[in-house]
C-alpha positions in Angstrom: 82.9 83.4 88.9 86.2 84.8 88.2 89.5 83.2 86.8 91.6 85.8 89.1 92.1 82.0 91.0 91.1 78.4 91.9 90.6 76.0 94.8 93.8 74.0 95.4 91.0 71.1 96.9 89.1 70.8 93.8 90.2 73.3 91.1 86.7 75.2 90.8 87.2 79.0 90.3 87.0 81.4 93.4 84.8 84.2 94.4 86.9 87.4 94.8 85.5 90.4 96.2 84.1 91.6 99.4 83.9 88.8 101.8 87.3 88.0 100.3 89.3 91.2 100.6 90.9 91.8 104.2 87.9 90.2 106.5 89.4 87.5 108.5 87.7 83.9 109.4 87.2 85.1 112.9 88.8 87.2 115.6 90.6 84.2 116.7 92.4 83.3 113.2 94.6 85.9 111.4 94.1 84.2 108.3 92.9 86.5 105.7 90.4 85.3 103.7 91.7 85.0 99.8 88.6 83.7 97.8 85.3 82.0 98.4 84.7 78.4 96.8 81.3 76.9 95.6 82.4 74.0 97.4 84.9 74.5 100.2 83.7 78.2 101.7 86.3 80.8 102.7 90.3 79.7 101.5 93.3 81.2 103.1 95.7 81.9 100.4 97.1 79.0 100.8 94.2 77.1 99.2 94.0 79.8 96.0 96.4 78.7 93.5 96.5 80.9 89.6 95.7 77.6 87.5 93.2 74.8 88.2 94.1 71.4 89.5 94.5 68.6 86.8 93.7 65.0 87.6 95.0 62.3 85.5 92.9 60.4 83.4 91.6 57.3 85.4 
């Protein structure tokens, strides 16, 4: 994995690299696709974020 980002959903660290360079979603969505998480798939960059989520101690 690699700490160039993290999933805004759950804070695990995204895949960068091919699949997530300027391939888009499909040709209906112009979305680019910023980073691949374990858990979520392909995230626009609006779902990358630099730091990982926190939760609060329950």
């Amino acid at each position: 994995m690699s700490d160039d980002g993290y999933c805004r959903l759950c804070g695990e660290a995204v895949r960068l690299g091919a699949i997530a360079s300027e391939q888009r979603a499909c040709c209906l969505n112009a979305t680019t696709i910023a980073g691949v998480c374990p858990t979520h798939g392909p995230l626009g960059p609006h779902h990358v974020v630099d730091e990982p989520i926190t939760t609060p101690d329950e």
